[in-house]
C-alpha positions in Angstrom: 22.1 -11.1 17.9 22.4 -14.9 18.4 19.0 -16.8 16.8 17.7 -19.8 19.2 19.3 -22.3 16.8 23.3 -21.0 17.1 22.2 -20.5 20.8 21.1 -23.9 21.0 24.1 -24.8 19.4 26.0 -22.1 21.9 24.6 -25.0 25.0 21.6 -22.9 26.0 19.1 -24.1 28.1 15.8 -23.4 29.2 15.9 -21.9 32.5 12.4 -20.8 32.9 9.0 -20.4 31.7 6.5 -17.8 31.8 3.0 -18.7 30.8 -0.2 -16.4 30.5 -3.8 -16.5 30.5 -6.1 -19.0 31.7 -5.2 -21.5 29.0 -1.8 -21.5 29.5 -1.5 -22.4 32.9 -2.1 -26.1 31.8 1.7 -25.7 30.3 3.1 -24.3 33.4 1.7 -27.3 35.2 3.0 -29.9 33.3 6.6 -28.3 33.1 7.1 -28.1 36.6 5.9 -31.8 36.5 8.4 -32.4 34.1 10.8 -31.0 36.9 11.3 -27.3 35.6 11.3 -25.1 38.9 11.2 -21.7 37.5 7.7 -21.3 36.2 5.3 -17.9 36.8 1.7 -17.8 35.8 0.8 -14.3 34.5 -2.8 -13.3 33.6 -1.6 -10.2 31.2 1.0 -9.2 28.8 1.8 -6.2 31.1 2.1 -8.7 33.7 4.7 -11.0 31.5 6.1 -8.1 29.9 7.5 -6.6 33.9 8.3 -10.4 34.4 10.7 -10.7 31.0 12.2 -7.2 31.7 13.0 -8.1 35.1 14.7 -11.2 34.3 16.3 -10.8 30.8 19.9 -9.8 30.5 22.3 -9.0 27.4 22.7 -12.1 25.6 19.4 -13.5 26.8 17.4 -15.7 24.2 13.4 -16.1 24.5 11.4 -18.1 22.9 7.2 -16.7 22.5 4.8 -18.4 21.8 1.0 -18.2 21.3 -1.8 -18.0 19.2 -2.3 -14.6 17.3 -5.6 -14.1 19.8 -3.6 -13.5 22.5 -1.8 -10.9 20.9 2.2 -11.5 21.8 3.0 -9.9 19.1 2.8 -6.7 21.3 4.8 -8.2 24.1 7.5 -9.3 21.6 7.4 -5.3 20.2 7.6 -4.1 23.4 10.4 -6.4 24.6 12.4 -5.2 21.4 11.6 -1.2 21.6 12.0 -1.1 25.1 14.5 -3.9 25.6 15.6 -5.9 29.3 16.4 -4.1 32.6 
């Protein structure tokens, strides 16, 4: 399992960005200002769970983030019991 630094260090890059709630959406905005295409705006962690699962491969590195209100820690559980498509 490659940790975002060695993948950093591997040339990753980010390639999209999947934001969610309400508060959120202010991020989204600014990175496709920024120039990033690939942004979706979800308004659950079903929502952005389906997303990640549909998109994520073998090899694949995410990055959450959040504040502990939102509760990501589930999505990140559920990403890791149920892995990517």
């Amino acid at each position: 399992m490659k940790t975002a630094p060695s993948a950093i260090r591997a040339g990753a890059s980010v390639i999209g960005q999947v934001t969610l709630g309400d508060e959120a959406r202010a991020l989204g905005d600014a990175a496709r200002a920024a120039g990033l295409d690939d942004v979706i705006h979800v308004e659950s962690r079903d929502a952005a769970l389906g997303v990640l699962r549909a998109r994520l491969g073998a090899g694949d590195v995410v990055l959450i983030k959040g504040s502990h209100a939102v509760g990501l820690e589930a999505l990140v559980a559920d990403l890791a019991e149920g892995g990517a498509s």
